[in-house]
C-alpha positions as CSV (number, residue, x, y, z in Angstrom):
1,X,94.0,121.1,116.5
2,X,95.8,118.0,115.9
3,X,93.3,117.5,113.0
4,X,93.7,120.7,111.7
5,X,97.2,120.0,111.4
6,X,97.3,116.7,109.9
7,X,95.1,118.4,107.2
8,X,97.2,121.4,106.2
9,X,99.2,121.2,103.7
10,X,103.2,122.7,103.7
11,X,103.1,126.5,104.8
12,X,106.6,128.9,104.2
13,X,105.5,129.6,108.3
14,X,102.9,127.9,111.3
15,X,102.3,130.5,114.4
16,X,101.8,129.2,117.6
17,X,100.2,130.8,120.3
18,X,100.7,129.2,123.2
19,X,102.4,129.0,127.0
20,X,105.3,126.9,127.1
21,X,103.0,124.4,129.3
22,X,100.8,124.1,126.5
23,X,103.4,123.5,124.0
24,X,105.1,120.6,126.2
25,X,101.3,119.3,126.4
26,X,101.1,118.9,122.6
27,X,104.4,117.6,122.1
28,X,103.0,115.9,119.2
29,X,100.9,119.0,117.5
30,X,104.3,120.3,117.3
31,X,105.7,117.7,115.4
32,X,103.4,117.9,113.0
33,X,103.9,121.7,112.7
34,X,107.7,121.0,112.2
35,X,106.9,118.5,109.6
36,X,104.6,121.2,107.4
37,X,106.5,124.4,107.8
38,X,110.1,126.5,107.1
39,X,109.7,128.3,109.7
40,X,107.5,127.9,113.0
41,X,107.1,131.4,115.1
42,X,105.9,131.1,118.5
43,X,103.2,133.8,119.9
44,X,104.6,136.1,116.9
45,X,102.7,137.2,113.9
46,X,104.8,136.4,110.6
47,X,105.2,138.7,107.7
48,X,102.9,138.9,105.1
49,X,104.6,137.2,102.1
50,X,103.0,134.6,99.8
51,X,105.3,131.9,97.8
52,X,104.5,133.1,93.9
53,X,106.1,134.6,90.7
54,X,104.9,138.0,91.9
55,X,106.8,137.8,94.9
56,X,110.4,138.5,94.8
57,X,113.0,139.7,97.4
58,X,116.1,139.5,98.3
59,X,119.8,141.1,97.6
60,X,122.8,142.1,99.2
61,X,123.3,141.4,103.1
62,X,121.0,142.2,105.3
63,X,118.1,141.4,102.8
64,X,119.8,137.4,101.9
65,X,122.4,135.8,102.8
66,X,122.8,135.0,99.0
67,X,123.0,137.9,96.6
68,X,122.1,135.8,93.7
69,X,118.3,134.4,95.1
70,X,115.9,136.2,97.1
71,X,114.3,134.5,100.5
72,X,110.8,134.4,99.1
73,X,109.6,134.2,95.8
74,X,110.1,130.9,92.9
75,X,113.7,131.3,92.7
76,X,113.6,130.8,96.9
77,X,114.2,127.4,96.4
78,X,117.2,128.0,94.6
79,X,119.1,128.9,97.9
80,X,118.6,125.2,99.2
81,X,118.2,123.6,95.7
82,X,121.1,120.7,94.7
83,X,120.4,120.2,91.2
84,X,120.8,116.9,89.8
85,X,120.0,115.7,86.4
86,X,119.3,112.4,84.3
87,X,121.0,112.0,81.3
88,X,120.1,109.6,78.6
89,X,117.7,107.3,81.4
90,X,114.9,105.7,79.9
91,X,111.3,107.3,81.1
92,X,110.4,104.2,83.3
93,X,113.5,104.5,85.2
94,X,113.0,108.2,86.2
95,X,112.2,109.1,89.4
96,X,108.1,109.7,88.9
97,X,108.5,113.8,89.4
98,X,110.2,113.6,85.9
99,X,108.7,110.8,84.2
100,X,106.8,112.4,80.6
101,X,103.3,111.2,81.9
102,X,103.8,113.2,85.3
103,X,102.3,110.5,87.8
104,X,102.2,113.2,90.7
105,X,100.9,116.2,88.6
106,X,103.5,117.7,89.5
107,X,103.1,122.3,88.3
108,X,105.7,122.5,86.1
109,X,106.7,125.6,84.3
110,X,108.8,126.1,80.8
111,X,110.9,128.4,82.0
């Protein structure tokens, strides 16, 4: 399992079923969980929500906890987002996520 983890890449949520014996067993299986996740549910079964344009929702209390961004969805990130920008910096001393030859491939949108 400790492979399996190491291998996955970040996930909005990581189940684990498992007694508490076997969770203090693979103390470090679960750091690796906590490491990859938002969210780790134990010997639960998460909802069915996928991180993607499509997906959006959100509004008023109960549904967020901030009318202005849904939970789930692109504009998630927003909630936990603090924006910061470069002005006038030269290309080579951007950090590589913004450089114009995009090192890290980075998805970015025109939005």
């Amino acid at each position: 399992m400790q492979a399996v983890a190491d291998a996955v890449e970040g996930q909005l949520t990581c189940t684990v079923m498992a007694t508490e014996a076997e969770i203090r067993s693979h103390a470090e299986l679960l750091q690796t969980i906590q490491g990859k996740c938002g969210r780790i549910i134990f010997n639960g079964v998460p909802t069915g929500v996928e991180v993607c344009h499509a997906m959006q929702h959100g509004g008023p209390f109960p549904s967020s906890t901030d009318a202005r961004y849904g939970s789930v969805g692109p504009d998630a990130i927003k909630r936990f987002a603090r924006p910061l920008a470069f002005q006038n910096f030269p290309d080579a001393l951007l950090p590589d996520e913004l450089k114009e030859a995009n090192p890290l491939q980075v998805n970015r949108t025109t939005e």
